[in-house]
C-alpha positions in Angstrom: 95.5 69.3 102.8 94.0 71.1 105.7 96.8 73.2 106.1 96.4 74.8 102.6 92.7 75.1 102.7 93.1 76.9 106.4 95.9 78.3 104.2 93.1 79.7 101.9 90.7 80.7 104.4 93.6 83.5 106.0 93.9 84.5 102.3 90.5 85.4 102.3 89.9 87.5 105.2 93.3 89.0 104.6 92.6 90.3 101.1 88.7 90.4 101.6 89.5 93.3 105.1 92.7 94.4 104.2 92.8 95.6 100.7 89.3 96.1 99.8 88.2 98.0 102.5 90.9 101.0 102.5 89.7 100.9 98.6 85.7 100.9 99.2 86.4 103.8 101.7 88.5 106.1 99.4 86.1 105.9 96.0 83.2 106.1 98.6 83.8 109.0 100.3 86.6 110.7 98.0 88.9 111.7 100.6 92.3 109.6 99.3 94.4 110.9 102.5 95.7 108.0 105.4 97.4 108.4 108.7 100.7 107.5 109.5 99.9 104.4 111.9 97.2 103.2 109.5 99.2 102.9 106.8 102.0 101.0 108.3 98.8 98.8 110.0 98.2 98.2 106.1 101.7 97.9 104.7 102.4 95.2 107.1 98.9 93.3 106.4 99.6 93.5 102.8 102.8 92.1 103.1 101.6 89.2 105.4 98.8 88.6 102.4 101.2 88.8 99.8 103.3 85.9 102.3 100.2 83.8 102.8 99.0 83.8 98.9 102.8 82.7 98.0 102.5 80.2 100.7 99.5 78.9 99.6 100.4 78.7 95.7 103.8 77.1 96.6 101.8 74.4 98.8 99.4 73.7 95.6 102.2 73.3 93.2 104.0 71.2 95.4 101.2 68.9 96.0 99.7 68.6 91.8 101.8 65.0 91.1 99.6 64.9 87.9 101.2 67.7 85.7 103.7 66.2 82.9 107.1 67.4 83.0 106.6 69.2 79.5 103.9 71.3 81.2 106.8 71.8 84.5 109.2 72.8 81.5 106.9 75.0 79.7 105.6 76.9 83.5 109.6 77.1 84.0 110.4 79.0 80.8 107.2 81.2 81.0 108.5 82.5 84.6 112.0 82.9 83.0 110.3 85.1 80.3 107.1 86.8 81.3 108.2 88.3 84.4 111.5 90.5 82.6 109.6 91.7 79.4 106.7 92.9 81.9 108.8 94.8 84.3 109.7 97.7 82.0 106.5 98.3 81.1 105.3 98.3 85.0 108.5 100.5 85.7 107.8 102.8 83.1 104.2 103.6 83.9 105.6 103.8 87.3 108.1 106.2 86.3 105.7 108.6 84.0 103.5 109.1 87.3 106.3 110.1 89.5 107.5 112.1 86.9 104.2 114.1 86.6 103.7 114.4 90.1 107.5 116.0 90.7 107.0 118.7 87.9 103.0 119.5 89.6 105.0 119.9 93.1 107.7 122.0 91.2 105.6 124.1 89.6 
């Protein structure tokens, strides 16, 4: 139990002076431009928050013993569903920006 609530805490700080901050700084003073170092600084902290949350929500499913095993079923088949009829949706979007952005450096 400690371990997932010190689990928590690093969760916290992480997302709280990791993510937010670049975020505040950008719509604050407009400039949207990072250097090199800092961005691989924040590539690398994102990816150890992303590790911690997962870490942390696998810990808290693990310990709930008072979920019935229709709920477990239902969670399992949600996860088998929601995730592939979302991604083309995500990918698409993607895709329309990156397309725009190409033809604007083309042109």
């Amino acid at each position: 139990m400690y371990v997932m609530m010190c689990n928590l805490a690093v969760c916290d700080l992480l997302g709280g002076t990791v993510i937010m901050t670049q975020l505040i700084s950008h719509f604050l003073t407009g400039n949207k431009t990072i250097g090199y170092v800092a961005a691989i600084v924040q590539a690398i902290s994102v990816h150890f928050y992303g590790a911690a949350v997962s870490t942390f929500i696998i810990v808290a499913t693990y310990k709930i013993q008072e979920i019935s095993p229709d709920a477990k079923k239902f969670c399992a088949i949600l996860f088998i569903i929601v995730p592939p009829t979302v991604n083309p949706i995500i990918y698409d979007i993607a895709m329309k920006d990156i397309r725009t952005n190409i033809v604007k450096f083309f042109k």
